[in-house]
C-alpha positions in Angstrom: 0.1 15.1 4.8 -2.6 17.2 2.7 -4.4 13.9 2.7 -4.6 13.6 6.5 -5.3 17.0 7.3 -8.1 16.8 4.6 -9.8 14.0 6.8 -9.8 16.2 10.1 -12.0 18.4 8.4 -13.1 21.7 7.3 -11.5 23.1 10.6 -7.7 22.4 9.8 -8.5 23.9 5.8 -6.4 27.2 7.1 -3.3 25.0 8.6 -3.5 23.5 5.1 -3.5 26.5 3.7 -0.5 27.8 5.3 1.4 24.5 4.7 0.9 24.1 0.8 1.2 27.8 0.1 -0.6 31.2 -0.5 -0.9 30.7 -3.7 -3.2 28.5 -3.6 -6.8 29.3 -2.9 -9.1 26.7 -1.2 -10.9 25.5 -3.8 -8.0 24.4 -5.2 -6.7 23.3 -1.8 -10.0 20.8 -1.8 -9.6 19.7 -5.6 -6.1 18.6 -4.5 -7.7 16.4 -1.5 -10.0 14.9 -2.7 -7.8 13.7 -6.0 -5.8 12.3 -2.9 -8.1 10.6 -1.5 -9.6 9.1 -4.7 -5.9 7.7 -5.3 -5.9 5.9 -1.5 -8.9 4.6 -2.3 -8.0 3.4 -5.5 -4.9 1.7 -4.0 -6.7 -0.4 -1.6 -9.0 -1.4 -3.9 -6.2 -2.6 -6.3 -4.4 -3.9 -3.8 -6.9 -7.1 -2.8 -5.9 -10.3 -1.4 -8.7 -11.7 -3.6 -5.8 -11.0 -6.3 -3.1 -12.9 -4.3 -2.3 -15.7 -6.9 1.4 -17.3 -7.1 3.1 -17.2 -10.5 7.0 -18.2 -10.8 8.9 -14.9 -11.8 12.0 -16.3 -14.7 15.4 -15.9 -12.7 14.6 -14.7 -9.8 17.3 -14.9 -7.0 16.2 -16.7 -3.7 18.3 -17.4 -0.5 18.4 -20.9 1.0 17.5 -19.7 4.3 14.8 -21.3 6.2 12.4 -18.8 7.5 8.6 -19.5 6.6 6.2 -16.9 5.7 2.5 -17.8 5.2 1.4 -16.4 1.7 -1.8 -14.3 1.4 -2.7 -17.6 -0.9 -2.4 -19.6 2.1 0.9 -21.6 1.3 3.4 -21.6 3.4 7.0 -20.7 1.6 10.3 -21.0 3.2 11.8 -17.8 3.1 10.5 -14.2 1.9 12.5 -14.1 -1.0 11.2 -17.2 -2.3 7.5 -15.7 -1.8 8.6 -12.8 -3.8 10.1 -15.1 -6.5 6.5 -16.6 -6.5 4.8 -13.0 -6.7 4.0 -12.9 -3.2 4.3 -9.7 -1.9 2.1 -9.9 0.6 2.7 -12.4 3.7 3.4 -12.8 7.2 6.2 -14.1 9.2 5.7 -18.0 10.2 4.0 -20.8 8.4 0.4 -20.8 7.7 -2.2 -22.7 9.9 
């Protein structure tokens, strides 16, 4: 929430205000944002389908149900739980193209 209102701007710094606390002054109210935002931006940045690569996790429970899901490494697995058994985390319903 402080991240949000921080990207609406300046305006919304006294809603902010109000929400985290009186305590607070708005320096510190800003410090706090932008630490926020650094961490987003780190996540997607981490977070890259450039660093979609499969690799078989050791006893790793899958079901024997057949619904595909198309990898972010373009391979088509039959069920979510064996994408996850294959480190793929991210993927979308249906086989690939």
């Amino acid at each position: 929430m402080l991240f949000i209102l921080y990207i609406r701007g300046i305006k919304n710094i006294n809603v902010l205000y109000t929400i985290v606390g009186k305590h607070l002054n708005r320096v510190e109210i800003m410090k706090k944002g932008l630490v926020l935002m650094i961490t987003f931006a780190a996540l997607l940045i981490c977070c890259n389908k450039d660093d979609c690569e499969a690799k078989r996790k050791e006893n790793c429970p899958i079901t024997f149900e057949l619904n595909p899901v198309c990898g972010c490494d373009g391979v088509t697995y039959n069920s979510p739980s064996t994408a996850t058994c294959n480190s793929i985390s991210d993927y979308t319903m249906g086989a690939c193209k």
